[in-house]
Every structure is written in structure tokens, then in C-alpha cells.
TIKOL-140013 format. One record per residue: residue number from 1; chain; z, y, x of N, C-alpha, C in turn. Coordinates in steps of 0.1 Angstrom, whole numbers, plus 5000, padded with zeros to 4 digits. Each point is the difference from the previous one (the first is absolute). Example, Ala and Ser with C-alpha at 12.3 -4.5 7.8 and 13.67 -1.06 7.14 Angstrom:
BEGIN
- seq | mol | n_z | n_y | n_x | ca_z | ca_y | ca_x | c_z | c_y | c_x
- 1 | A | 5078 | 4943 | 5132 | 5000 | 5012 | 4991 | 5000 | 5012 | 5009
- 2 | A | 4993 | 5011 | 4996 | 5000 | 5011 | 5009 | 5008 | 5011 | 4992
END
This chain:
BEGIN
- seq | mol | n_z | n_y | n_x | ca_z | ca_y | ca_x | c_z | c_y | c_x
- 1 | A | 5000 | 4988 | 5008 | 5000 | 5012 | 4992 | 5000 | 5012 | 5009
- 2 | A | 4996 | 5015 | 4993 | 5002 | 5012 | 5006 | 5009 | 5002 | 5001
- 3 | A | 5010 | 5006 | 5011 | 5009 | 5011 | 5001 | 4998 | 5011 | 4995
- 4 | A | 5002 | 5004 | 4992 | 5001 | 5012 | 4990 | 5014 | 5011 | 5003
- 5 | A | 4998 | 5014 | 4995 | 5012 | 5009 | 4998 | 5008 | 4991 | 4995
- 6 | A | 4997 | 4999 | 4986 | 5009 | 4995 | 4995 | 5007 | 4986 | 5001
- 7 | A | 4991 | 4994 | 5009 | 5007 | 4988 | 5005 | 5009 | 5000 | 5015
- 8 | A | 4999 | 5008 | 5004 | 5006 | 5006 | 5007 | 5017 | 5005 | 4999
- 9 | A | 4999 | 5009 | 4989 | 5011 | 5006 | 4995 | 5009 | 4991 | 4993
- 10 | A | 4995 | 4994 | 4988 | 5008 | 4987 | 4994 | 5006 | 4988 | 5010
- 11 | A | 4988 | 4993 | 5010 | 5010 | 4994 | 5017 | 5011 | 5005 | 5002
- 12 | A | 4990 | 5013 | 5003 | 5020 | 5008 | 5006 | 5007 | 5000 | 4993
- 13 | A | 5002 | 5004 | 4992 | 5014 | 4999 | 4990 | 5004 | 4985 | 4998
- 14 | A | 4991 | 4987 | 5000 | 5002 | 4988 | 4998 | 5008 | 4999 | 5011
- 15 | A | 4996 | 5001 | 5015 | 5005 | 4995 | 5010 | 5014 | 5007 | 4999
- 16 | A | 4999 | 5014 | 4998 | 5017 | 5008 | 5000 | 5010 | 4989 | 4991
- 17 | A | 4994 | 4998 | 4988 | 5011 | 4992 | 4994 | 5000 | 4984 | 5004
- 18 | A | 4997 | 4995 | 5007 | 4998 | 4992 | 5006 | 5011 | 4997 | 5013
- 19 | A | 4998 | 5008 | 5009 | 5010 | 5008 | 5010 | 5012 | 5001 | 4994
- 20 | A | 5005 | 5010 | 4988 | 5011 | 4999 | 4997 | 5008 | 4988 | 4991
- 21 | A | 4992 | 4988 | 4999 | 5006 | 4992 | 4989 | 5006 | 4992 | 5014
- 22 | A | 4990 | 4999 | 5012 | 5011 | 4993 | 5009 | 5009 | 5013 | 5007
- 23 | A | 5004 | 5013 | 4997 | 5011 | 5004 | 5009 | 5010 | 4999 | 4987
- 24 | A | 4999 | 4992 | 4991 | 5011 | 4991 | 4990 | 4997 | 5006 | 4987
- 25 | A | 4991 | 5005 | 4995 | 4998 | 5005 | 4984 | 4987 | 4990 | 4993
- 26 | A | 5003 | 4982 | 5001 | 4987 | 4994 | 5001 | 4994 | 5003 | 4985
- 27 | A | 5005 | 5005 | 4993 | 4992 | 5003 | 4986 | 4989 | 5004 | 5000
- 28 | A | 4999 | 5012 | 5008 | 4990 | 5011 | 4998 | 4988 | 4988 | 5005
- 29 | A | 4998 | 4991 | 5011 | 4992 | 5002 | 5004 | 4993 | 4992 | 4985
- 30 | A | 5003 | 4993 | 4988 | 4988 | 4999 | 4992 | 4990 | 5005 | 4995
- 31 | A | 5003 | 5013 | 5004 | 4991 | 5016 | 4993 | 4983 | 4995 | 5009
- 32 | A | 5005 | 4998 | 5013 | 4991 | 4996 | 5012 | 4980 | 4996 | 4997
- 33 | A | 5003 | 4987 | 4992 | 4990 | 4993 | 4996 | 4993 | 5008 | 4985
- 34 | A | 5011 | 4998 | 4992 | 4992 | 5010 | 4985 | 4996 | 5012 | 5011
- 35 | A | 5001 | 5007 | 5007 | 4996 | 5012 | 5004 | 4983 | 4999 | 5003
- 36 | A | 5000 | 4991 | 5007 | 4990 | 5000 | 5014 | 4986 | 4994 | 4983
- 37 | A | 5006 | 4991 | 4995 | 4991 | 4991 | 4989 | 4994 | 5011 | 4991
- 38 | A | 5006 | 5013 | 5000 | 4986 | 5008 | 5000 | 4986 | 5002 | 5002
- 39 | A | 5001 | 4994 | 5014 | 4985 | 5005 | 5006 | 4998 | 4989 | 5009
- 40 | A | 5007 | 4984 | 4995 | 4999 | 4990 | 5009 | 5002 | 4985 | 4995
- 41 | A | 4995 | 4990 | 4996 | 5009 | 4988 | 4993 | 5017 | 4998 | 5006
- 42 | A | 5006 | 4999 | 4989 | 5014 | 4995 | 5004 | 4994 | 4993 | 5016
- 43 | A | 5001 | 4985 | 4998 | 4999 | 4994 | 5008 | 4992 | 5005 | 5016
- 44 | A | 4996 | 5008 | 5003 | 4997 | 5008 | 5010 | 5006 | 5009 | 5005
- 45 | A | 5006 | 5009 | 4988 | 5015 | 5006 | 5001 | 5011 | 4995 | 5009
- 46 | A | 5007 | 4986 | 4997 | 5004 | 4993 | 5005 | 4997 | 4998 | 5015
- 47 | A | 4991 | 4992 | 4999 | 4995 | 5000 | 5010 | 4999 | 5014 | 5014
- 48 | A | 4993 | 5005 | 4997 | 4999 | 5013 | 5008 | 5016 | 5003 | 5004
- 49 | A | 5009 | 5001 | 4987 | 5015 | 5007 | 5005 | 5009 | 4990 | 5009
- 50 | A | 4995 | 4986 | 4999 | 5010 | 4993 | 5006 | 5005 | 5002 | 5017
- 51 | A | 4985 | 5003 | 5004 | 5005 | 5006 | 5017 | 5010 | 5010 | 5005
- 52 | A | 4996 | 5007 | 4983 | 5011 | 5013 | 5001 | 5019 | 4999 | 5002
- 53 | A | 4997 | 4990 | 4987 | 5011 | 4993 | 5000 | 5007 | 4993 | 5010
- 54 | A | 4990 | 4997 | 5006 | 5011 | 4991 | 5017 | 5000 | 5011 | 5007
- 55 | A | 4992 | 5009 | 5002 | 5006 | 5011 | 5011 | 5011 | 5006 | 4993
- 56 | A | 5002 | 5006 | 4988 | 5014 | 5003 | 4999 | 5012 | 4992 | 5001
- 57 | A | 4997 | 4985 | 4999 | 5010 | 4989 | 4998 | 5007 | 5003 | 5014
- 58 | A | 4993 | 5002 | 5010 | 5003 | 4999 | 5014 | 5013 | 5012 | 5001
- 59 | A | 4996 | 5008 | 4994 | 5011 | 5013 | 5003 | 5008 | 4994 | 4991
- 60 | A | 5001 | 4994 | 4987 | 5010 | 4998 | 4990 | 5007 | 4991 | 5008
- 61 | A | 4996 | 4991 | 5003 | 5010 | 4989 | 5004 | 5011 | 5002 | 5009
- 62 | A | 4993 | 5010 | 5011 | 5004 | 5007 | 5011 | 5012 | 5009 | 4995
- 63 | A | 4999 | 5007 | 4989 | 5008 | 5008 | 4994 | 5010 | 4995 | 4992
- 64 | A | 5000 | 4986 | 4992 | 5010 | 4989 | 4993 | 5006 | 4988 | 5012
- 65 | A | 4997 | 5003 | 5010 | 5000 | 4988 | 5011 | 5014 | 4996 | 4998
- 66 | A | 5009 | 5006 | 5001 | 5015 | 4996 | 4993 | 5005 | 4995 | 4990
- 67 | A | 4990 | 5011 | 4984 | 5009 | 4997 | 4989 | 4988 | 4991 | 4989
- 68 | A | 5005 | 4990 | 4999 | 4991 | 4986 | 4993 | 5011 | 4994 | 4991
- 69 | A | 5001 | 4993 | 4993 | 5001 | 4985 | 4999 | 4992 | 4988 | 5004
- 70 | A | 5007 | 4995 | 5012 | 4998 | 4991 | 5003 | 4995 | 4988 | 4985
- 71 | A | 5012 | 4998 | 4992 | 5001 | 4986 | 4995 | 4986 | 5001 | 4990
- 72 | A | 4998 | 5016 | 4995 | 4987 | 4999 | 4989 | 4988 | 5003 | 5005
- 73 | A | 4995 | 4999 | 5018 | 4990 | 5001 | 5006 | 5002 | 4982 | 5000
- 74 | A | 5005 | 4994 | 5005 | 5001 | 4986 | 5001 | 4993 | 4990 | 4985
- 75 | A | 5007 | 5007 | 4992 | 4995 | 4997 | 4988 | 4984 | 5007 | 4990
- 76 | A | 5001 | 5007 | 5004 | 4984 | 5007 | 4995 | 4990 | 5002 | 5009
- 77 | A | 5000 | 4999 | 5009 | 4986 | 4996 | 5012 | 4993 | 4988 | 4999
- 78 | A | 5006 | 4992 | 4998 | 4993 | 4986 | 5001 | 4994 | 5000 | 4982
- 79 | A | 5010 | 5003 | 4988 | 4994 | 5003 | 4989 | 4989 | 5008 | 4999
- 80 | A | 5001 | 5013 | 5004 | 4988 | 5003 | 5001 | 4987 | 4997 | 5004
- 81 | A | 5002 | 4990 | 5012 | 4990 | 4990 | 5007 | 4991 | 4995 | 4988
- 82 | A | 5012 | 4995 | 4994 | 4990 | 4994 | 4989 | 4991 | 5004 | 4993
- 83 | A | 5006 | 5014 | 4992 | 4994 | 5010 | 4992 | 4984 | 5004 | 5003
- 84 | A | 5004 | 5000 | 5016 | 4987 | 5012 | 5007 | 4990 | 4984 | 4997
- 85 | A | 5002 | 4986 | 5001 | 4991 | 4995 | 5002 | 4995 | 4995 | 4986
- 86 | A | 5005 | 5001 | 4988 | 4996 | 5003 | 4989 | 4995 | 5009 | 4996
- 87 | A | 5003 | 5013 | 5006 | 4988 | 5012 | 4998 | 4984 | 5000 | 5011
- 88 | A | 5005 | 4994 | 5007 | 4987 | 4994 | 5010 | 4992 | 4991 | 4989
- 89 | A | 5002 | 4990 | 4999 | 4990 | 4985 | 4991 | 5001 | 5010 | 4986
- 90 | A | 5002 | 5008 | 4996 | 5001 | 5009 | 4983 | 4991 | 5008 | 4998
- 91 | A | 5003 | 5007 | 5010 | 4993 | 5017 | 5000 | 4987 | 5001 | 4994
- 92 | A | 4991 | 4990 | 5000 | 4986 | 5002 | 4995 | 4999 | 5000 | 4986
- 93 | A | 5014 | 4995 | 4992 | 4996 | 4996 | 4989 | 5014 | 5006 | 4992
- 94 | A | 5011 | 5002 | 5003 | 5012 | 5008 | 4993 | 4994 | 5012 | 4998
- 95 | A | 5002 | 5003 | 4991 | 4993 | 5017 | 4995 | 5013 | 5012 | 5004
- 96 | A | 4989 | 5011 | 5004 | 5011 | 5011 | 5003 | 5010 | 5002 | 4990
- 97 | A | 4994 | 5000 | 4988 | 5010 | 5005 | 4989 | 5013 | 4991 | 4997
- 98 | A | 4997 | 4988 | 5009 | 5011 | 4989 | 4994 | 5012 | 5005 | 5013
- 99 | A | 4996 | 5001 | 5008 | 5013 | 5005 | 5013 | 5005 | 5011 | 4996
- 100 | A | 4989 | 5013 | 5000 | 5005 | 5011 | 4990 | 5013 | 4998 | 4992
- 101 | A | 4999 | 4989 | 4990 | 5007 | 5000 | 4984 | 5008 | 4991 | 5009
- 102 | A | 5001 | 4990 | 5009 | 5014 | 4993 | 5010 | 5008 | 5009 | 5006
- 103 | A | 4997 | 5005 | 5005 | 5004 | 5014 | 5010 | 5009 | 5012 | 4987
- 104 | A | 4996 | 5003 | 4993 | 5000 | 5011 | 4986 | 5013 | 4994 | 4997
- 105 | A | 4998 | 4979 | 4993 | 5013 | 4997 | 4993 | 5013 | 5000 | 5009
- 106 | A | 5000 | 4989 | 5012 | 5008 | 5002 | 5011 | 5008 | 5016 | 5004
- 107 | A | 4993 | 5009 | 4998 | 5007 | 5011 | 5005 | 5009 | 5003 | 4985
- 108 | A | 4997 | 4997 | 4985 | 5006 | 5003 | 4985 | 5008 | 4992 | 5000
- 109 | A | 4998 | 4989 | 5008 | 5011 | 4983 | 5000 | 5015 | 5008 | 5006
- 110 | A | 4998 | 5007 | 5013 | 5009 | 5003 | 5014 | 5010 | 5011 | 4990
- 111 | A | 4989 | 5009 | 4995 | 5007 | 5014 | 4991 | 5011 | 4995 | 4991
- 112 | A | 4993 | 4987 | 4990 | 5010 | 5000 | 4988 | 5009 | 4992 | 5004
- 113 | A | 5000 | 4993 | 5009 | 5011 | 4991 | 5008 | 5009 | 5009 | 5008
- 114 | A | 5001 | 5012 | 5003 | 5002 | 5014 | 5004 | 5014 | 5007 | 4992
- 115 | A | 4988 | 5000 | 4989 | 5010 | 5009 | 4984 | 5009 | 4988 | 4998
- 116 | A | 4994 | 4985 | 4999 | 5013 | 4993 | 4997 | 5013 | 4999 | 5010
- 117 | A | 5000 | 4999 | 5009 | 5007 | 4999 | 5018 | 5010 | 5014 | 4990
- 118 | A | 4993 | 5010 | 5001 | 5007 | 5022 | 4997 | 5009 | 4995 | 4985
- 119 | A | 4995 | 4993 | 4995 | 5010 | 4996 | 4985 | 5011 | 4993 | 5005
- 120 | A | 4998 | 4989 | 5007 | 5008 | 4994 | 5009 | 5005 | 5002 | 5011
- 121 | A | 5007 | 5012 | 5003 | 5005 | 5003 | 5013 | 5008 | 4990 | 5010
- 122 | A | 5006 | 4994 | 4993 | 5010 | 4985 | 5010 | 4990 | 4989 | 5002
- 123 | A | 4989 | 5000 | 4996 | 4989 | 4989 | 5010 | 4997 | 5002 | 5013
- 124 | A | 5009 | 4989 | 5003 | 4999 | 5002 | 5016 | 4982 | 5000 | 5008
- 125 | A | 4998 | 4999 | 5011 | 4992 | 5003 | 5008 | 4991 | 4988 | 4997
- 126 | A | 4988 | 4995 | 5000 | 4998 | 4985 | 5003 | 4994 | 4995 | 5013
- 127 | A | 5004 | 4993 | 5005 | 4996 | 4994 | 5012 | 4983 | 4996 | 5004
- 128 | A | 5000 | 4999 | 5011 | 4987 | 4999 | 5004 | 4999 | 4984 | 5000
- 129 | A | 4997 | 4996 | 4988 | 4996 | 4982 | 4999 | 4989 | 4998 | 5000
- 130 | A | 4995 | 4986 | 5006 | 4990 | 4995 | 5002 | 4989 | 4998 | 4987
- 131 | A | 5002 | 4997 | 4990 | 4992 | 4999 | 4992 | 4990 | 5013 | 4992
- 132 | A | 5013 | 5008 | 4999 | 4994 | 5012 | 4998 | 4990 | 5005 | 5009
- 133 | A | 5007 | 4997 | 5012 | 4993 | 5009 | 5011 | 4984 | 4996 | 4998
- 134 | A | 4998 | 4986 | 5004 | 4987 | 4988 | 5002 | 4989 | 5011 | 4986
- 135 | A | 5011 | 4997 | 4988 | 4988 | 5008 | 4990 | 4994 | 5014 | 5001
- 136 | A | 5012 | 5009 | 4998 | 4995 | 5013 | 5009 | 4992 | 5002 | 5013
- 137 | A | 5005 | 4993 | 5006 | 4996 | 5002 | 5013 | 4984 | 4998 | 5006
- 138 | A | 4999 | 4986 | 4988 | 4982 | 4998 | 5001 | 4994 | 5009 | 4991
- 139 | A | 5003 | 5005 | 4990 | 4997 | 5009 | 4988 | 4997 | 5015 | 5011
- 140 | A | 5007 | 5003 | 5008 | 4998 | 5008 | 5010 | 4991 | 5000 | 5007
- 141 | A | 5002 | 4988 | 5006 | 4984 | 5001 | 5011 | 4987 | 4999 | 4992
- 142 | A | 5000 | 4996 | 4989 | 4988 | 4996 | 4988 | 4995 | 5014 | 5003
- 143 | A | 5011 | 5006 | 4993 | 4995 | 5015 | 4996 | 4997 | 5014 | 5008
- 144 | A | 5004 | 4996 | 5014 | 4999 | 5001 | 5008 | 4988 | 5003 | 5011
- 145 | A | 4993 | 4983 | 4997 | 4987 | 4997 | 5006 | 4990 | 5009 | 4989
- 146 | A | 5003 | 5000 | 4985 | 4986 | 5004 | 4990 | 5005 | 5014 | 5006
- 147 | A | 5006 | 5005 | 4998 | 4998 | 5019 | 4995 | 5010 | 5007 | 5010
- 148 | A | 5013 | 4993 | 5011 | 5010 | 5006 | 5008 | 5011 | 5001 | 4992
- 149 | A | 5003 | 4993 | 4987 | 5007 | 5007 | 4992 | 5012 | 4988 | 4996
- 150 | A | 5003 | 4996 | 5010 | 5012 | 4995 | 4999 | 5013 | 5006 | 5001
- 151 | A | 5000 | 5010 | 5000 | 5013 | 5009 | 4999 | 5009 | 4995 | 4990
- 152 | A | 4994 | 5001 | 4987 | 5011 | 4995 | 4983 | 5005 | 4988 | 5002
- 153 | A | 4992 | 4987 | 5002 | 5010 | 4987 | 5007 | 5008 | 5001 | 5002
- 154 | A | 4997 | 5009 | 5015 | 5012 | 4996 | 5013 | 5013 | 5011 | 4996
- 155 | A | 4995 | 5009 | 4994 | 5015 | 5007 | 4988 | 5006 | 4992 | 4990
- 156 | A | 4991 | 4995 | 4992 | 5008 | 4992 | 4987 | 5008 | 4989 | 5010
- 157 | A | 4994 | 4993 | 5013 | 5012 | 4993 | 5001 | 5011 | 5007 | 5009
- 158 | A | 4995 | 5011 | 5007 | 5013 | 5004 | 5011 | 5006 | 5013 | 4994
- 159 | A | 4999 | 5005 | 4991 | 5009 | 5008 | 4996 | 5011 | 5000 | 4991
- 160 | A | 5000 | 4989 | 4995 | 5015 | 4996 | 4994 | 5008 | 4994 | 5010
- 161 | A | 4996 | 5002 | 5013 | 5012 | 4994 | 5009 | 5007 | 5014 | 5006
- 162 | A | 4995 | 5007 | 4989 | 5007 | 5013 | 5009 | 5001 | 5003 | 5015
- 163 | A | 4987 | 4999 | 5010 | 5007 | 5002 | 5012 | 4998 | 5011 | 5001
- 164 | A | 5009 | 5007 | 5013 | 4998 | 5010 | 5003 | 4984 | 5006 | 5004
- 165 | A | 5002 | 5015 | 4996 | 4986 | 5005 | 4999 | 4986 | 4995 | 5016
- 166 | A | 5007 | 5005 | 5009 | 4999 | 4996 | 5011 | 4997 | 4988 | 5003
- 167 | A | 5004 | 4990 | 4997 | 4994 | 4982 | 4998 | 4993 | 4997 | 4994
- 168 | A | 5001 | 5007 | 4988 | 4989 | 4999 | 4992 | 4987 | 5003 | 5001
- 169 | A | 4999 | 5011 | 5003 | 4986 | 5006 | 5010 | 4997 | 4991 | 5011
- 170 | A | 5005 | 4997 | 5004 | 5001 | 4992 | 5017 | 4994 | 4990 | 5001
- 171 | A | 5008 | 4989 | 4987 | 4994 | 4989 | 4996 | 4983 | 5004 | 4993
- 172 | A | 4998 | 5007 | 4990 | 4989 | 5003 | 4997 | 4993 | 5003 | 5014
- 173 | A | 5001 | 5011 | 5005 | 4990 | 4999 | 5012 | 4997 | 4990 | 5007
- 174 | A | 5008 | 4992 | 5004 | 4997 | 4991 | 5010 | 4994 | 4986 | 4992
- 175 | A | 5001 | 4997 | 4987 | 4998 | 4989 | 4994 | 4988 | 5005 | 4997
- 176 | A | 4990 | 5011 | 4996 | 4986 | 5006 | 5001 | 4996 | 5005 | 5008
- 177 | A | 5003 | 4993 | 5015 | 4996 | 5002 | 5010 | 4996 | 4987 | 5004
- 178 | A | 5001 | 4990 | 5001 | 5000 | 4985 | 4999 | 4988 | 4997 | 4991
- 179 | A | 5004 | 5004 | 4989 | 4990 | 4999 | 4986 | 4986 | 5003 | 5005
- 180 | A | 5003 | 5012 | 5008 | 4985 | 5005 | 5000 | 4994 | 4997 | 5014
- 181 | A | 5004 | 4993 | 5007 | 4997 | 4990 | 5014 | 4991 | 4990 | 4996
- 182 | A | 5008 | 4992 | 4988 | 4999 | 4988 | 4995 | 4986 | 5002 | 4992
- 183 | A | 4999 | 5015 | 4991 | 4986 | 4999 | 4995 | 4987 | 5007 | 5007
- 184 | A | 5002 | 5001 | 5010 | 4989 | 5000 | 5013 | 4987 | 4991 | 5001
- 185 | A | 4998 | 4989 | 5003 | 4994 | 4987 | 5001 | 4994 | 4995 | 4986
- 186 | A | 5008 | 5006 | 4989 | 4991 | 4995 | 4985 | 4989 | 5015 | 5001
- 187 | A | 5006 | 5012 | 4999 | 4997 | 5008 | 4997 | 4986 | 5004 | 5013
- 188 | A | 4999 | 4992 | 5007 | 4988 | 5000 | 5011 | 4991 | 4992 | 4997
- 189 | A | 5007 | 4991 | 4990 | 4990 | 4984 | 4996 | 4991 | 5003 | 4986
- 190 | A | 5011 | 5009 | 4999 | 4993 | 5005 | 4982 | 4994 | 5016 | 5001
- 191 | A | 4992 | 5003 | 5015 | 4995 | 5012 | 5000 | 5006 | 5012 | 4999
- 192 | A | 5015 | 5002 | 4996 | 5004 | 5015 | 4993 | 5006 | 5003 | 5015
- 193 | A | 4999 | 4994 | 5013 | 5002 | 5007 | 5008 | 4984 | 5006 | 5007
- 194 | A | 4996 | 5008 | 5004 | 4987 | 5000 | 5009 | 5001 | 5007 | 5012
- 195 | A | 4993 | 5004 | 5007 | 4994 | 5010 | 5012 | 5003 | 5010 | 4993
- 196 | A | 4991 | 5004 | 4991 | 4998 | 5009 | 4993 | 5012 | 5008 | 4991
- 197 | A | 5006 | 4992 | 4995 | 5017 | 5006 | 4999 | 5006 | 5003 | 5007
- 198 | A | 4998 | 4991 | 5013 | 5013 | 4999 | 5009 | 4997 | 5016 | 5008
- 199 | A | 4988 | 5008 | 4997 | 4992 | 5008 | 5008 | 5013 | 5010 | 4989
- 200 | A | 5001 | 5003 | 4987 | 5008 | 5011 | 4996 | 5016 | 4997 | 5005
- 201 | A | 5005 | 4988 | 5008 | 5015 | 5001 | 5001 | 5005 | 5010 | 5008
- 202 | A | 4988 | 5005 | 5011 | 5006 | 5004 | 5015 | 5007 | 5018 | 4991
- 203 | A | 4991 | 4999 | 4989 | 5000 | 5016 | 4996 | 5009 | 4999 | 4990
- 204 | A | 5009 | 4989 | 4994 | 5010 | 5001 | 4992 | 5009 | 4997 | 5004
- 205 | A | 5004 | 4993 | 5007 | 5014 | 4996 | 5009 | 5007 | 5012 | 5002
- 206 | A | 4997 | 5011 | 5006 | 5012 | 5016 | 5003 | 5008 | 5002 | 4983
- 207 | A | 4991 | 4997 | 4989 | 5005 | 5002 | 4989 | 5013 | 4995 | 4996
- 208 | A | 4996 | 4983 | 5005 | 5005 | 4986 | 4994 | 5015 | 5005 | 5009
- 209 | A | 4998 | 5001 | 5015 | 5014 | 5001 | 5006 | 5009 | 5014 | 5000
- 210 | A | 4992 | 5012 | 4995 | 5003 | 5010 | 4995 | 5016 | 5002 | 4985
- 211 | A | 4986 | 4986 | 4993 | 5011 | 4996 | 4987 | 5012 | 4993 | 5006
- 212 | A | 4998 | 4987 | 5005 | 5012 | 4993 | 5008 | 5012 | 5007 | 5002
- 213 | A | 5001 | 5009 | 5010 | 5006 | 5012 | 5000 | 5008 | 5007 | 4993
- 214 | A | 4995 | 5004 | 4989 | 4998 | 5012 | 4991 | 5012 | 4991 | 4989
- 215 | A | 4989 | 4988 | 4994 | 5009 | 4991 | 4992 | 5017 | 4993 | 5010
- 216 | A | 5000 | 4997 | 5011 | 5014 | 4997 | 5007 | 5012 | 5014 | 4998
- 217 | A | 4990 | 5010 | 5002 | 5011 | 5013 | 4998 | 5005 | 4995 | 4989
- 218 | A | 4987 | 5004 | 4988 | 5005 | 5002 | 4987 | 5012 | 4986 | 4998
- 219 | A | 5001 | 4989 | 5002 | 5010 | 4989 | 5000 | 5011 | 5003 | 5005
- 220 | A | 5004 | 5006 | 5014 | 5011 | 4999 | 5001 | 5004 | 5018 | 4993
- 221 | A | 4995 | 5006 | 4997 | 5003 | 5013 | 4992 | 5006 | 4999 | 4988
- 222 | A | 4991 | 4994 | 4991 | 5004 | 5000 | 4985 | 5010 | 4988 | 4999
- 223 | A | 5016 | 5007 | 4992 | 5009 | 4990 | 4998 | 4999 | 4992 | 4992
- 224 | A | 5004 | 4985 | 4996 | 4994 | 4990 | 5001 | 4997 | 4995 | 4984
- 225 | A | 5008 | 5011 | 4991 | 4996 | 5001 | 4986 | 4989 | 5007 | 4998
- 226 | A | 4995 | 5011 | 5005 | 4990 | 5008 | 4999 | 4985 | 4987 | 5006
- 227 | A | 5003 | 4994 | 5012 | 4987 | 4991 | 5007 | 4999 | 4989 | 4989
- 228 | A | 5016 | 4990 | 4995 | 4992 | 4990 | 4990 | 4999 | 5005 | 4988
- 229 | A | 4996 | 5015 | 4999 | 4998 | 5008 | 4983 | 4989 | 5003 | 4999
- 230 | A | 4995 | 5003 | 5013 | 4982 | 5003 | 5008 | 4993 | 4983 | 4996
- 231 | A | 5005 | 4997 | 5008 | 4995 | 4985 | 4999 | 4996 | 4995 | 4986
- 232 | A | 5010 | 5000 | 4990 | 4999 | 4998 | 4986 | 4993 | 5004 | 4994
- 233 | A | 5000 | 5012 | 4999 | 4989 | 5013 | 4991 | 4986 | 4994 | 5007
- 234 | A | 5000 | 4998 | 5013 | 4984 | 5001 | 5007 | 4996 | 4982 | 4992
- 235 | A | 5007 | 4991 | 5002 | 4996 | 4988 | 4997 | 4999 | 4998 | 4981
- 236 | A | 5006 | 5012 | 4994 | 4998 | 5000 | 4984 | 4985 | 5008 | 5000
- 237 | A | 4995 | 5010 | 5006 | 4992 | 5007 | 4997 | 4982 | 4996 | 5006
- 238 | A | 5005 | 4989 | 5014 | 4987 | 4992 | 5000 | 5000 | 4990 | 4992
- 239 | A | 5012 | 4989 | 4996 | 4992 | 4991 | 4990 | 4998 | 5005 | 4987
- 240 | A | 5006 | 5017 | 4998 | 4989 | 5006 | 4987 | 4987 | 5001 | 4999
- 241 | A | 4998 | 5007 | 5014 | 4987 | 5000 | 5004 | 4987 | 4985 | 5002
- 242 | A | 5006 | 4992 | 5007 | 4995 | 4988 | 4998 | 4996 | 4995 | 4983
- 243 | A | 5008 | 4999 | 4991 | 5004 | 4996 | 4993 | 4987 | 5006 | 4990
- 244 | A | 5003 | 5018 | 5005 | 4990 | 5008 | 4992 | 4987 | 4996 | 5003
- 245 | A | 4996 | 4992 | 5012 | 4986 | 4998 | 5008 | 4993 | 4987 | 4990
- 246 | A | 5011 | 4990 | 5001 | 4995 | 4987 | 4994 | 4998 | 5004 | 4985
- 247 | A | 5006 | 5013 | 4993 | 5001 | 4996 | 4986 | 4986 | 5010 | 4996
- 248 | A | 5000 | 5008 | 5006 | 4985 | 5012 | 5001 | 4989 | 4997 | 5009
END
């Protein structure tokens, strides 16, 4: 395809929010793909941003190198394995609008499980168990490999364990750093990486690690009811949006 103005300007901003979902705000980056699918097939979208994506991973990881969970990288890397290899053998034939409307309910699932938790103030935390994890966790890399948008999963399962803000970002960064390692090799086999893509990364990367940056301030700044209140609103307002895409 052409490089255009306007394909130009929409990258950049894709790559910024991209950048900041790994310096710990991973929401935003689902804006990323609907952006670009303007003036591009999803799946090219994808494709083209993923390089982006590991160059900022490099500074995120670098910047969470401390604060992770261990026990729910242990448990959702290898799930995801699976996920990404179901969106590998899939992709030709799952329709956009069906990930769209997975992605859309998953984030209404996390919400109303949310309001019920705020009704129920004495429910304790829940633990990072294996079963759960295995289902989210490939549900993640699924959604992941189609559109980057595994963000809603890997919240519906890790944010009822209440961890701290800081872990929580940490483990996101680094567990969609992995993720996006892992979909390298399909995404080269199935064309959406090229020469020709790889030719717009050198000129989006300052954006991608610009946001990195930008989003780690913003994390350790905002106190930690204001970050998981951000988080909430952002994850109700894309699976509106989604939701509005499959139904119009």
C-alpha cells in the first residue's frame, strides 16, 4: 500500500498509544488497530504494528524489570501459547466482527463482575489459579494474534486479585512482550509482516518509545484509585465502541 498523510498521522498516534500501554496503561493500546483499519485491512494493521510493539516492549520490560508477578507470568505464557496458535490455524476464516463482539463481551463480563465485587465490599481478592488463568490466558493470546487486543482477558482475569497498581502493569507489560515474540513467525508465514512494512517501523519507533515513557510516568503518578478508574472507563468505552462496530 501507499504511505499517505493520512496514513502517516493515524501510525503515529497508533504507535504513541502503543508505547504507552507498555509504560503500564495496556488499554489504550486497542485504539491502535481500529485506527490504522481506516486506510488499511485490520489484519495488515496488525501486522505492520507488531515490530512496533517489540521495540517498545524492550524499554517496558526494562522499566517493570522488578515489579511482575512471577506466579501469573508462569501461568499465562504458556496459555497464551496456545491461544496465539489458534489464531494462527483460524485467522482465515473467524470473522472480524466475531473477535470484535469476544473482545466487546469480555470487557461487559470484567465490568459487571466489578459492580458486583463494589456491592460486595468483604470479597476477598481471588487468587491467581490455574484454570482460570489457562482460559483467559489463551482467550488473550487469541485476541491478541487477530487485532493486539488482548488487553480485556488478561484484566477480567488479573484484576480481581487486586494487585498493586505497579504489578499490575508490570505483569501486563511483560506477559505482551512474550506474546508478541511468540507471534513473529506466524505473522511472517501469514504475510502481515513484510519488507515493506518493516520499511514504516524505523519512522514510528521514537513515537512507540516516546509513549513507553510518557505512559510509566503517567503510572507511577496517578494514585492508584484514579489508574484502576482510568483503566475501567477506558475498557467500558472500547467494548462500546467495539460492540457499536459489530452492531452498525
Amino acid at each position: 500500500m501507499e504511505f499517505t498523510t493520512t496514513f502517516w498521522i493515524l501510525a503515529a498516534f497508533g504507535s504513541l498509544f502503543v508505547g504507552m500501554s507498555k509504560g503500564g496503561l495496556p488499554i489504550v493500546a486497542l485504539l491502535a488497530v481500529p485506527m490504522l483499519s481506516f486506510v488499511m485491512p485490520p489484519a495488515a494493521a496488525a501486522g505492520l504494528l507488531l515490530p512496533v510493539y517489540i521495540i517498545s516492549d524492550v524499554y517496558g520490560v526494562w522499566l517493570y524489570r522488578r515489579e511482575y508477578s512471577a506466579r501469573n507470568l508462569n501461568i499465562l505464557i504458556p496459555a497464551a501459547a496456545i491461544g496465539i496458535l489458534f489464531g494462527y490455524l483460524t485467522v482465515a476464516v473467524v470473522p472480524g466482527d466475531a473477535v470484535k463482539l469476544a473482545v466487546a463481551l469480555v470487557g461487559f463480563y470484567y465490568l459487571a463482575d466489578k459492580m458486583r465485587r463494589r456491592r460486595n465490599p468483604h470479597l476477598p481478592p481471588r487468587p491467581a489459579d490455574v484454570p482460570r488463568g489457562l482460559f483467559w490466558g489463551a482467550l488473550a493470546g487469541f485476541t491478541s494474534y487477530i487485532s493486539h487486543a488482548g488487553g480485556p482477558p488478561f484484566q477480567a482475569y488479573t484484576l480481581p486479585q487486586k494487585l498493586p497498581k505497579m504489578v499490575f502493569a508490570g505483569t501486563a507489560t511483560i506477559l505482551f512482550a512474550i506474546i508478541n515474540l511468540m507471534k513473529v513467525p506466524p505473522y511472517v508465514l501469514n504475510d502481515q509482516i513484510t519488507w515493506h512494512s518493516l520499511s514504516a517501523t524505523a519512522w514510528l519507533a521514537p513515537a512507540a518509545i516516546f509513549g513507553a515513557w510518557a505512559g510509566y510516568r503517567l503510572t507511577e503518578i496517578l494514585p492508584e484509585k484514579i489508574f484502576f478508574a482510568f483503566v475501567e472507563t477506558a475498557l467500558f468505552l472500547i467494548s462500546l465502541k467495539l460492540l457499536f462496530d459489530v452492531v452498525f
